[in-house]
C-alpha positions in Angstrom: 12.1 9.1 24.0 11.9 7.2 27.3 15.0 6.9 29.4 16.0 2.9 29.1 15.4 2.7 32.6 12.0 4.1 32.1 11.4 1.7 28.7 12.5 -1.2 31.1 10.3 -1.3 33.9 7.7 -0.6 31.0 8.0 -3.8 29.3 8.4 -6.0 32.5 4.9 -4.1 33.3 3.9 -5.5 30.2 4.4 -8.8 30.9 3.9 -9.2 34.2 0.3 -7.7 33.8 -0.9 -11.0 31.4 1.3 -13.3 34.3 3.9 -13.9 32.0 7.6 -15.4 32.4 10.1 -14.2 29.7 10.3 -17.3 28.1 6.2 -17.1 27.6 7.3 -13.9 25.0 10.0 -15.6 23.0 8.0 -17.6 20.7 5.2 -14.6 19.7 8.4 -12.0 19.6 11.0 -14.2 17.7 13.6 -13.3 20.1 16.0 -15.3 22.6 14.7 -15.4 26.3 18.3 -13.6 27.2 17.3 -10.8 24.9 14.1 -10.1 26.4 15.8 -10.1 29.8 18.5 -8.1 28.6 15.6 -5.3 27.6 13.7 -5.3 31.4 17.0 -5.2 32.9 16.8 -1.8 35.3 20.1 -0.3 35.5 22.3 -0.6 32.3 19.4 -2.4 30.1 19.6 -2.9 26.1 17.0 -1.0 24.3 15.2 -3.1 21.9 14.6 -1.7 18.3 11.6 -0.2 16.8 10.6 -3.3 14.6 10.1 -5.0 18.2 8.7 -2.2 20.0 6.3 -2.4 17.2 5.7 -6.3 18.4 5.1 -5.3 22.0 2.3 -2.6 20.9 0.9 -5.3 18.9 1.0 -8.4 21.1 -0.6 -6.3 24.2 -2.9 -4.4 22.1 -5.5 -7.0 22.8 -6.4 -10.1 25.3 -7.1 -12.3 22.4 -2.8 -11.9 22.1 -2.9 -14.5 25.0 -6.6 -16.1 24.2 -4.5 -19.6 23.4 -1.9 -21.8 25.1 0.6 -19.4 24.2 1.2 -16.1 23.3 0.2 -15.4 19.4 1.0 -12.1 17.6 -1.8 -11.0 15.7 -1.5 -9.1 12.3 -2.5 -5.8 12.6 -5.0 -6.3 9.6 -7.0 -8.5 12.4 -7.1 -5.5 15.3 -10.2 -4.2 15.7 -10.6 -0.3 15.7 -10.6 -0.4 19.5 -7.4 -2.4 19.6 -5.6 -0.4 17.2 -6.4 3.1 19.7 -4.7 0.7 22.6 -2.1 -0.2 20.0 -1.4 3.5 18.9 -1.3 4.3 22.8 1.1 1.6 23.6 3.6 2.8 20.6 3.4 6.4 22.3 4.4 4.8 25.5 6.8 2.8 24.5 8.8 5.6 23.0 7.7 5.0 18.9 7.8 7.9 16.4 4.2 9.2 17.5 4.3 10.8 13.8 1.6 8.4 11.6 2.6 7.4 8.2 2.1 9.9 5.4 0.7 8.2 2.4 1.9 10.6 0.1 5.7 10.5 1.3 7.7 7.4 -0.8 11.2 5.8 -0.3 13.6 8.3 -1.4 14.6 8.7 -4.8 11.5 6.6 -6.3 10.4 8.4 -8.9 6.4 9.8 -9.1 3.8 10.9 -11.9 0.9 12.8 -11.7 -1.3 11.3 -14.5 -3.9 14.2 -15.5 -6.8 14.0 -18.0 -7.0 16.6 -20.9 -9.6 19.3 -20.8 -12.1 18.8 -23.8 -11.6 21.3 -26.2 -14.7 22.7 -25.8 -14.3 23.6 -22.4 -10.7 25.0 -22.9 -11.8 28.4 -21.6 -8.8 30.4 -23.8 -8.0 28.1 -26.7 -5.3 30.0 -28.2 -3.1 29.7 -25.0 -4.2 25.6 -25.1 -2.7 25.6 -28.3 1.1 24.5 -28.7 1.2 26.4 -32.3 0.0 29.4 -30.4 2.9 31.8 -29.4 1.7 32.3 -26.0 0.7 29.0 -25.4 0.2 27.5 -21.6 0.2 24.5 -21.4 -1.9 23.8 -18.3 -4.5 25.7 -19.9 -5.4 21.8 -21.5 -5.3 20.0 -18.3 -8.6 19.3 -16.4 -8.2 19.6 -12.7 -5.5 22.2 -12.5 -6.6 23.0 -8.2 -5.9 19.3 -7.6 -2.8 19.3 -10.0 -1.0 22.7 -8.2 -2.1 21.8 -4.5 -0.3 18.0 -5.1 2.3 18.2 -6.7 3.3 21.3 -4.7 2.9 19.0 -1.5 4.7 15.8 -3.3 7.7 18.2 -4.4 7.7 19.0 0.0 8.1 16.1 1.2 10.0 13.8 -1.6 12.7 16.2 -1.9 14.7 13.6 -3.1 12.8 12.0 -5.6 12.3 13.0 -9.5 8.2 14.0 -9.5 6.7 14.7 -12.9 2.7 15.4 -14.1 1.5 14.4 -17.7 -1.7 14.1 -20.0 -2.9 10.4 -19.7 -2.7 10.2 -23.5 1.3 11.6 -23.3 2.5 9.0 -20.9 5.5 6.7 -22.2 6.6 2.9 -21.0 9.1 4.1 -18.5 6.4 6.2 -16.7 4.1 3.1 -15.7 7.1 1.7 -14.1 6.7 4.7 -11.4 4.7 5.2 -8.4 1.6 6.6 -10.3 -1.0 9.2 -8.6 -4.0 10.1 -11.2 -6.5 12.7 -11.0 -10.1 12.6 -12.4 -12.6 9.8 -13.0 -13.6 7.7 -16.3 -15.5 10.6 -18.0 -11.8 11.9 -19.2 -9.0 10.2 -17.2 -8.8 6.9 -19.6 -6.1 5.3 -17.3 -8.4 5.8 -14.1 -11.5 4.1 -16.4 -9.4 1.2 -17.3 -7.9 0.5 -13.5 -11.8 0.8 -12.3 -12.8 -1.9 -15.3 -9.4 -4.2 -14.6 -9.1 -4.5 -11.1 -12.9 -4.7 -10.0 -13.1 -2.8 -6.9 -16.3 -2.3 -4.4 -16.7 1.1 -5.9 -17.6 2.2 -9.1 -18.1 5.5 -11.2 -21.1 6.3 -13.2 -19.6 8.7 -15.7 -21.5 12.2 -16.0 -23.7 12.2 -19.6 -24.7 15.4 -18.7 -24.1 18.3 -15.9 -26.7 17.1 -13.3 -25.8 13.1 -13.7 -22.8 11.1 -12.1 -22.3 9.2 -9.4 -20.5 6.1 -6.9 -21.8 2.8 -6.9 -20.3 0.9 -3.6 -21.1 -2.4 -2.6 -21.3 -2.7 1.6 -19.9 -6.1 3.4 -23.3 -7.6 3.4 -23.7 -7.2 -0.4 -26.2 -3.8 -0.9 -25.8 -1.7 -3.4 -25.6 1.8 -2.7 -25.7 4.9 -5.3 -23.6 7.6 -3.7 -24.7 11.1 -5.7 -23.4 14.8 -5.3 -25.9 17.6 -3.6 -26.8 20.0 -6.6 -29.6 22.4 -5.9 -30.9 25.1 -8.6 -30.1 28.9 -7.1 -31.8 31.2 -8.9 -32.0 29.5 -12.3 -28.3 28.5 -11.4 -27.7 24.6 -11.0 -24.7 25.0 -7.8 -22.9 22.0 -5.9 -23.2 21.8 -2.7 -21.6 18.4 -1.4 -19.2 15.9 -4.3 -18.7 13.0 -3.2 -15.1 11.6 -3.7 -12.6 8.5 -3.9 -9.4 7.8 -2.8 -8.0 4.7 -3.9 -4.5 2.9 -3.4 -3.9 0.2 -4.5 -0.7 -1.8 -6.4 0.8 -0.7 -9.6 0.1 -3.7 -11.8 2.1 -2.0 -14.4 5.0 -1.4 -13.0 7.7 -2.9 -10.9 7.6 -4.5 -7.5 6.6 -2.5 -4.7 5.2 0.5 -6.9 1.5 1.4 -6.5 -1.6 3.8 -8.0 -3.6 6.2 -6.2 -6.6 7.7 -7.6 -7.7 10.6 -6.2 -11.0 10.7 -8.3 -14.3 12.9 -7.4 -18.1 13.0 -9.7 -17.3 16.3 -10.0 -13.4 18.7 -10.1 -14.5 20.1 -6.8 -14.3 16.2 -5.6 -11.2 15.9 -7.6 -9.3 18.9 -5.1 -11.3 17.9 -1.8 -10.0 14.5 -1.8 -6.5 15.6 -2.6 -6.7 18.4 0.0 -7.6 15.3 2.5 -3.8 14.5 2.7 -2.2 17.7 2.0 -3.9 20.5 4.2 -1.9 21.8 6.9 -4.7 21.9 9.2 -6.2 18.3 8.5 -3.7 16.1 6.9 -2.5 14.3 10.2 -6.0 13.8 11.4 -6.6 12.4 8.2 -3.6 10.2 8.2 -3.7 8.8 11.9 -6.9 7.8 10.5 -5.7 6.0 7.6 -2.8 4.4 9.7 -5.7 3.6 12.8 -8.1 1.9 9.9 -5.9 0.2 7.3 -2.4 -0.1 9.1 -0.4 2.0 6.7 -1.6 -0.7 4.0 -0.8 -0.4 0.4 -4.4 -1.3 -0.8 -7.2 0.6 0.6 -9.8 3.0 -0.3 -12.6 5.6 0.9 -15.3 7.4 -0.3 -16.0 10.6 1.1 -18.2 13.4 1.3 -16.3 16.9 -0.1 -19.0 20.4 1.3 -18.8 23.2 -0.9 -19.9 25.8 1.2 -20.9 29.4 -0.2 -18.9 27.9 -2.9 -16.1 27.4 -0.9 -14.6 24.5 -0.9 -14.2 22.4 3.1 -11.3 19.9 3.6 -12.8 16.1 4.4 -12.4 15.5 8.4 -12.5 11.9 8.4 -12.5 11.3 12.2 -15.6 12.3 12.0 -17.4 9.1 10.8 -20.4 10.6 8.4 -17.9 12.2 6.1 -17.0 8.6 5.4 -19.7 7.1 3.1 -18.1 3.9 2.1 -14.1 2.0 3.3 -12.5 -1.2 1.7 -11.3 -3.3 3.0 -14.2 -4.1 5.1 -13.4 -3.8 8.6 -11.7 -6.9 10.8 -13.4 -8.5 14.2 
């Protein structure tokens, strides 16, 4: 944190850079005139709180701020990506938290659920543990995605210590869940909640659902109206069909089911490998931050967005999305501003 004499000369900098008299900042910032003088005031000055800080990063972020007979602040849905770098770098010098917003951490004590598709029965690799008749029955033996299921809930339980977070079979939920902050896991093939948001809500991406092991896929629509099929990287290894890249969606977006403020996020790949890739995107020690300054940088800590990515399997082993780096990102919504 800056000392206030520090933070003071800082924001008559500010100001006096664009040629500015306090009065010129009253009108964009909402504040009195004495106010603003109160916070440039070197020796004994008022520190102004973060909601305003926030304003200053904003309004100085960019020249179009002052384009017009008076100063205008712009949402930051309207920055463009270089003016929300400036805007990040003014935050950091003005003395904000330089810690981004965490997509995965919720107001405290708002309760979360893991929605999870069932494993067909088929599949179920030890069927008398799937079994709830069975005396040793597990019963995540049933659930599909069980990486994805252990690595999030494990991370949602870390940092929502104070919230109630529970995981169920899409088929098991009751009313009172769909008035919670909902995360599901897996696409339309067996997750019939993530099929029916994809069908209600219409996004820019779709899922082709898998008829058999080499089909699947993401159908995106760009800003100029293409069509684009995104499809995994299979490749036959000696008479053995193997994956080498999923591709992947994360999706947030409101919970139309629930109560005000609640929302959904899929985390949704063509193939399991997909599935855990995308979640590892925002819970891996070594790339989560990355991942959510660039979430923060692109959609401004939003409550609707979404990206398609590209998840590497590599000698089978599974690499976490980096998505600074612009061609693991195959497809964002919204479309980007200026």
């Amino acid at each position: 944190m800056n000392p206030p004499d520090d933070l003071a000369q800082r924001l008559r900098e500010l100001r006096l850079q664009q040629r500015l008299g306090q009065g010129d900042l009253k009108q964009a910032l909402k504040v009195s005139v004495p106010l603003i003088s109160s916070w440039e005031k070197v020796g004994g000055a008022a520190r102004p709180n973060p909601v305003h800080l926030e304003k200053y990063a904003r309004l100085f972020a960019t020249p179009r701020s002052f384009a017009g007979a008076r100063p205008e602040l712009l949402d930051f849905s309207d920055l463009t990506p270089e003016e929300r770098v400036r805007y990040d770098e003014l935050k950091q010098s003005l003395g904000l938290d330089s810690e981004p917003v965490n997509p995965l951490r919720y107001p405290a004590g708002e309760p979360l659920t893991i929605v999870c598709a069932e494993l067909p029965e088929q599949l179920q690799a030890a069927r008398e543990y799937a079994d709830p008749l069975a005396p040793d029955h597990v019963e995540l033996y049933s659930y599909a995605d069980p990486d994805a299921l252990f690595e999030l809930y494990s991370y949602l339980r870390q940092v929502n210590p104070a919230s109630r977070i529970r995981y169920k079979l899409v088929h098991r939920l009751d009313p009172a869940d769909l008035d919670t902050h909902l995360l599901l896991l897996g696409g339309v093939d067996w997750n019939t909640l993530t099929r029916q948001l994809y069908d209600m809500l219409d996004p820019p991406v779709k899922q082709v659902g898998r008829e058999g092991i080499e089909a699947g896929a993401f159908e995106v629509v760009d800003p100029d109206g293409t069509k684009r099929t995104l499809v995994p990287d299979l490749k036959e290894d000696n008479g053995r069909l193997t994956l080498r890249q999923d591709v992947a969606h994360l999706w947030r977006t409101a919970n139309r089911f629930g109560g005000e403020g609640s929302t959904v996020t899929i985390f949704n790949g063509v193939y399991g490998r997909g599935t855990y890739g995308i979640v590892r995107a925002l819970t891996d020690v070594d790339r989560r931050e990355r991942n959510f300054r660039y979430l923060e940088r692109r959609f401004g800590g939003g409550t609707e967005f979404s990206i398609v990515s590209r998840v590497h399997i590599v000698a089978g082993i599974l690499t976490v999305p980096d998505w600074t780096d612009p061609n693991m990102r195959l497809h964002e919504w919204p479309m980007e501003s200026g």
